[in-house]
N, C-alpha and C positions, 0 to 999 in steps of 0.2 A: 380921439377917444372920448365918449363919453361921462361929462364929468357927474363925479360921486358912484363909478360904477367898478365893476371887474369883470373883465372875460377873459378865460383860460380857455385859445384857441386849441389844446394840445387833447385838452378834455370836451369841447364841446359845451363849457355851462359858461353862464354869464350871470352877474348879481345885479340889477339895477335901483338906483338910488331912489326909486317909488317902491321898493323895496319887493320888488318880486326876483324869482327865479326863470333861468329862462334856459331852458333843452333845448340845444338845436341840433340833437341827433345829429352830431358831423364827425364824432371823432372815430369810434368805432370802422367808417367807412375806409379810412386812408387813403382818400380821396388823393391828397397833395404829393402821394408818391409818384416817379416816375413810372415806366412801364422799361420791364430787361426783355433785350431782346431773342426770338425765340428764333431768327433764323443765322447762325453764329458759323465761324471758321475761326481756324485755328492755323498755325503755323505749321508745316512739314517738308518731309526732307524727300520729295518726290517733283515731278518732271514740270507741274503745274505750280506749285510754293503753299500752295491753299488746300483744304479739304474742307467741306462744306458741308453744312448740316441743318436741317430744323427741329429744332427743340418742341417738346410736346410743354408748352404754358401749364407752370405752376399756377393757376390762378387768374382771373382777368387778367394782370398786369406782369404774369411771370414771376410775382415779387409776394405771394401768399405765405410761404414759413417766415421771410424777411417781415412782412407786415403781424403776423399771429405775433413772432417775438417781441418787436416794438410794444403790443400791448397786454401781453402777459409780461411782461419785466415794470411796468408800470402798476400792476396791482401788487396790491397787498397780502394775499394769501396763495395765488395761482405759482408761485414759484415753488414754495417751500408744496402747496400739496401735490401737483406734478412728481417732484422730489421723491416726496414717502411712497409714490403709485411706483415709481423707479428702482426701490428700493425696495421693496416689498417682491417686486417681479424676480430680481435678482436671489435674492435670498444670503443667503452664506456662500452663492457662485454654484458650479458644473464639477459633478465630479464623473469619475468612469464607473459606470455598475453595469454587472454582467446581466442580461434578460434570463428571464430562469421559466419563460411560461408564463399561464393565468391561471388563475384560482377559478373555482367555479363561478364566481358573481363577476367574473369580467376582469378584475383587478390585474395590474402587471406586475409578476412578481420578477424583483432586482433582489440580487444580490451585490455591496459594495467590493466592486475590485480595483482600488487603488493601482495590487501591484501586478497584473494580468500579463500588461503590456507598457513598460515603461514608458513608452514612444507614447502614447496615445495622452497619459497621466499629464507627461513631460510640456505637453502640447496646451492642456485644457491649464497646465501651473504657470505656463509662460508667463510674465510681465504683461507682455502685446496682448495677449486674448484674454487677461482677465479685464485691462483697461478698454477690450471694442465689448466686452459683456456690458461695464458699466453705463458705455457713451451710447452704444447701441438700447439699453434698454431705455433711457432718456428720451430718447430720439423717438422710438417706439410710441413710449407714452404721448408725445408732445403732437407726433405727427404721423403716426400709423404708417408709417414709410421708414426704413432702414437700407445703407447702402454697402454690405459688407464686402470690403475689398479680399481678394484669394490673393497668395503670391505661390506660384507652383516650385519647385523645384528645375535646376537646368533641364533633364530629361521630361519635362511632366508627370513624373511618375507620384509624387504626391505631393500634395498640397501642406508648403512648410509654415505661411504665416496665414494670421486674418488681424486687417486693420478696418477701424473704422472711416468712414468718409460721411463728413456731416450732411444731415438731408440739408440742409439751408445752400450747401454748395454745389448741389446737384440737380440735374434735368436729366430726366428720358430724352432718348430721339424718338422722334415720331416711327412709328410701328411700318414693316414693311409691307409688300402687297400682300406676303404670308401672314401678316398679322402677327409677328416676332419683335421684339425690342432687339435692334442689334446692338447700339450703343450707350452711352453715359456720359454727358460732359457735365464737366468740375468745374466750377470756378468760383473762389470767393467771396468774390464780389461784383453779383449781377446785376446791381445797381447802375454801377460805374463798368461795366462790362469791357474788357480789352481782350483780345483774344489770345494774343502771347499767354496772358496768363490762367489760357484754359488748357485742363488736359482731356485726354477721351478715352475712355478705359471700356473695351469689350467685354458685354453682355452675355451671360452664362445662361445660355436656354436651356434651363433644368429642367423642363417637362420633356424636353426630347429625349427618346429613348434609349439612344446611342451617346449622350453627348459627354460621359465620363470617359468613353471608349477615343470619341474623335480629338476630346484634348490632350489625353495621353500618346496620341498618333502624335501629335504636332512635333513637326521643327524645333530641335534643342532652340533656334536660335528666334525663335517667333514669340509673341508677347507669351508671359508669366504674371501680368495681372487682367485679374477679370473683377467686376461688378458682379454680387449674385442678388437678383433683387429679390428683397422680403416684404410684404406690406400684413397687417391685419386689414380682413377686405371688410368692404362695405358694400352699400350697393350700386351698382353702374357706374363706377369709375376703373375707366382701363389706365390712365397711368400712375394718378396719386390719389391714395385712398384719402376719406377725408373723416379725420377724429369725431367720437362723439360729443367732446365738448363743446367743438364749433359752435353749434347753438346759443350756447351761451353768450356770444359776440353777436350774433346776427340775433337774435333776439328782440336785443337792445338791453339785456341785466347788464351786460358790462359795462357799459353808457351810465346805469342806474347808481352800479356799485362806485365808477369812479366820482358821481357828482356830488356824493353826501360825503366824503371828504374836503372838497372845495367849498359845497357850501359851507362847513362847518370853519371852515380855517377862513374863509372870507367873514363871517358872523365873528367870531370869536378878536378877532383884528376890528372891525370895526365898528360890534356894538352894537348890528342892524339887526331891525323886526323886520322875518319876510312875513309880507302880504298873500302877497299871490306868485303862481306855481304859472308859467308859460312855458306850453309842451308847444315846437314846430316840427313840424313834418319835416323830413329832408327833401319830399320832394318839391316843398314849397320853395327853396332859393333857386330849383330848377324851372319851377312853374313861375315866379316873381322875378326870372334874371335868366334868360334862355343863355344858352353855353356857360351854366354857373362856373360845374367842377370844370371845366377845362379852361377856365380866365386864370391866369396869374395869383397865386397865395396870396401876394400883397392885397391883390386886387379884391377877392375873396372876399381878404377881411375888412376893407373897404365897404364894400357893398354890406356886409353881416354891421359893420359900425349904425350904417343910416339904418338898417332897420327897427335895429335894436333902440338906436334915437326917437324913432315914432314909438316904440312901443314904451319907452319910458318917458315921454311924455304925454301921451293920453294916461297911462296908468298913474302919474305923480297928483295928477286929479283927477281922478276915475270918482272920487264922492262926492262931486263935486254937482249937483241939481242940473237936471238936463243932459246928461252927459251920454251923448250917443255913442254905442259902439258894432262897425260892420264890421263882419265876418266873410272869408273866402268859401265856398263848399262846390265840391264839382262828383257828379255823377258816375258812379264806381259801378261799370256794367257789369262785372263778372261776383261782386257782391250784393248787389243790386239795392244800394242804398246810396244817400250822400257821403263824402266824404269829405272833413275840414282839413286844412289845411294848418291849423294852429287852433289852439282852447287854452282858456284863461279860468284857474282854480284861485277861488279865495280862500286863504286859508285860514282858518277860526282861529288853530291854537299858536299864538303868537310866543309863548315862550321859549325862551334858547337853553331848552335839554334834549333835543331831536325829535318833537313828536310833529314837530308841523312839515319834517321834509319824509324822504323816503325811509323808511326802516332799512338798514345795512345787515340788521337778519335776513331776510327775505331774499336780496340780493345774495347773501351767504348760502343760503339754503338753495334756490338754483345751483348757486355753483358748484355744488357738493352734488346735487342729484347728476347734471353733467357729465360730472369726472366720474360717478358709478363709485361715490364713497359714502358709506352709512354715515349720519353725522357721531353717532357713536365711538366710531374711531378715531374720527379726527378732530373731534370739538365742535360744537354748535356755534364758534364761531363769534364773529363780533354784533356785538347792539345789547340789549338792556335783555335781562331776563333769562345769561347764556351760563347761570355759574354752571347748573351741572350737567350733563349730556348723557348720563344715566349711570349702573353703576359696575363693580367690576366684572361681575356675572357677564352683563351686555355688552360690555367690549370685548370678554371672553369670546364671547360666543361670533357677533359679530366679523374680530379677527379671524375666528377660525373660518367662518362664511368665506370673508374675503378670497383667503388663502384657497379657498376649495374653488371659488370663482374665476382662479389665475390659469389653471388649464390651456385655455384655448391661447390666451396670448403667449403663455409659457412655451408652448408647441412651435408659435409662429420664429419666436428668438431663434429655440433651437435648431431649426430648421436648417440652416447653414453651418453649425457643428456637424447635425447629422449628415449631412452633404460630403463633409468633411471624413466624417469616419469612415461613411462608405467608398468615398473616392481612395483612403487612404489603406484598405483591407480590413480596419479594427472590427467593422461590424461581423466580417465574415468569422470571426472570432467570437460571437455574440456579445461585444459590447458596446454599449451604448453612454450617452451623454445625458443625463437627467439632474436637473435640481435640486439641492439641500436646503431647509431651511433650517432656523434655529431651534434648535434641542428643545428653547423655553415654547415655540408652540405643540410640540410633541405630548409636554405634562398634562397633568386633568385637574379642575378645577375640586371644589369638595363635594359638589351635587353631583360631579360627574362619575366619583368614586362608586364602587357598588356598597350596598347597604350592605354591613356586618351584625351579625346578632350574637352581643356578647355571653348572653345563656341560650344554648340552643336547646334547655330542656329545662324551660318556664315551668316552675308548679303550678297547679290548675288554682 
């Protein structure tokens, strides 16, 4: 270790005792995780003992919602706003309304029918399906992929439950020569992957045109649960759609948002003036240490030790008369410029109230454009200068934007309700499954009231 210094290998920043900061762009990658594997068997009660499968990789390393969680659960605001994006989707839950037509501008007009069809009511009040609305809309939010399990009845004649199945525990199988998903394996923990403790739950190919007709043919005695997969799409991803928040980790703001915490709690402990700001490239321990990421963790941080040693000690007398310093730079064809490898920022303002490191607004405000939240609704957030975020008018209105913005994902949730209804007759009945929110968004602000004229017959 370094003496007089700090490095938090978990974040990626180091403090050194010549009093600089040093970015080594490493954490955000999750370099040090293993990779699960994508070609899996399972345990069965057939002539061979084995069934065999290749999983469609979640991720370079199959381990991408495993990894995103690891570093959303270490910030500071990404859980709780995830959370309210959750909660917002949902609303006051699914009730049964009858479709009654459209209005001339397009609008669907519903009527609430609770008591139409008890079955149906009965279905959406359950316990289980109000708890896969919650889990599922989380899921949604976090990772644009939802895995909602069906359980049919003996006959298959309708569809009696729907549970949730976490995406973190779930793969595709690779797609067949028709281009079909036929399966779905589960398993906890694809880390540590054993295959007893996977299950394989067939795939509900909803766009076929027959395929409500050919489950209901099935064998009393043949599976009764199915995978129906849901995702909000993106573009050019055939098995896991990929969030628009992503960005914000490959970026590098999350890298940003988690250092000015450390550096602050490293300052505030031990009383240091940083100097200077050291940004490295990550591809620099690959270009300075060939097979960096694939050496040993220990090893890793071995190697990040000595470097981090040369750089605090040229910088502990950087003002020192004469004092030469070289730089890496290597030729970037497809930018068509140099490119370094590492840069060294002296920083002027030496006092410790935060103005010499990164502002934590800025990192806030990314993350809010991200997640597609006005900072109106959810606060402007932490750093200097955040008391107000506008006023009730603008979160009025804002909310109401929101809410009108939920559409498209609100459609995606329901999508396997509606599945549901119509596997089960209720649609043929005209109803349907729609959204309630809370009554308080329904009221009108005072601007929104119409103007009253308390004499309508002004003397001139």
């Amino acid at each position: 270790m370094i003496t007089g210094s700090h490095i938090d290998h978990s974040t990626g920043v180091a403090v050194l005792d010549s009093g600089a900061i040093i970015n080594m762009n490493y954490a955000a990658a999750s370099k040090d995780r293993k990779d699960a594997p994508t070609k899996v068997y399972r345990p069965a009660q057939d002539e061979n003992g084995k069934v065999q499968g290749v999983v469609a990789a979640w991720g370079e390393n199959n381990l991408y919602p495993q990894s995103r969680m690891e570093l959303i659960e270490k910030d500071t605001e990404l859980p709780s706003l995830l959370d309210f994006k959750a909660r917002m989707l949902v609303g006051k839950g699914v009730m049964v309304f009858k479709h009654a037509g459209y209005t001339d501008d397009g609008q669907e007009l519903l009527v609430p029918a609770p008591n139409d069809n008890e079955d149906a009511m009965a279905f959406l009040m359950k316990r289980s399906t109000k708890r896969w609305l919650r889990e599922a809309s989380v899921d949604l939010n976090h990772f644009f992929n939802i895995f909602p399990e069906f359980i049919t009845s003996l006959r298959h004649n309708i569809i009696t439950d729907i549970y949730h199945q976490e995406a973190t525990d779930c793969r595709w199988e690779e797609m067949d020569e028709s281009g079909v998903i036929r399966q779905c394996w589960i398993n906890a923990d694809w880390e540590n992957y054993k295959s007893r403790y996977t299950v394989v739950r067939p795939v509900i190919e909803k766009d076929a045109p027959d395929v409500m007709a050919r489950m209901k043919a099935a064998a009393p005695r043949e599976n009764h649960n199915f995978i129906y997969p849901v995702s909000y799409p993106t573009p050019g991803r055939k098995y896991y759609q990929l969030p628009h928040h992503d960005g914000f980790f490959e970026s590098g703001w999350y890298d940003v948002a988690q250092a000015i915490p450390e550096f602050k709690k490293y300052l505030m402990q031990n009383q240091m003036q940083i100097k200077y700001h050291v940004e490295i490239d990550e591809a620099w321990w690959e270009k300075r240490y060939p097979g960096f990421f694939e050496k040993p963790v220990d090893e890793q941080k071995q190697l990040m030790n000595t470097e981090l040693q040369r750089f605090n000690d040229f910088l502990t007398g950087a003002k020192k008369a004469g004092k030469t310093l070289m730089s890496f730079m290597n030729w970037d064809k497809d930018a068509q410029s140099h490119r370094g490898y590492w840069k060294i920022t002296e920083l002027k303002d030496q006092q410790k109230d935060g103005k010499y490191i990164e502002d934590s607004r800025e990192a806030s405000m990314h993350k809010l454009r991200a997640l597609g939240l006005d900072p109106t609704i959810a606060g402007m957030g932490p750093g200097r200068d955040n008391a107000s975020a506008g006023s009730g008018s603008d979160k009025w209105a804002a909310i109401k934007m929101y809410l009108a913005g939920l559409h498209a994902m609100r459609e995606t949730l329901l999508e396997p309700l509606e599945f549901i209804f119509e596997y089960n007759g209720w649609k043929e009945q005209g109803l349907v499954p729609r959204f309630v929110d809370h009554p308080f968004f329904f009221t009108t602000t005072a601007s929104e009231k119409p103007l009253l004229n308390d004499n309508p017959n002004p003397k001139p």
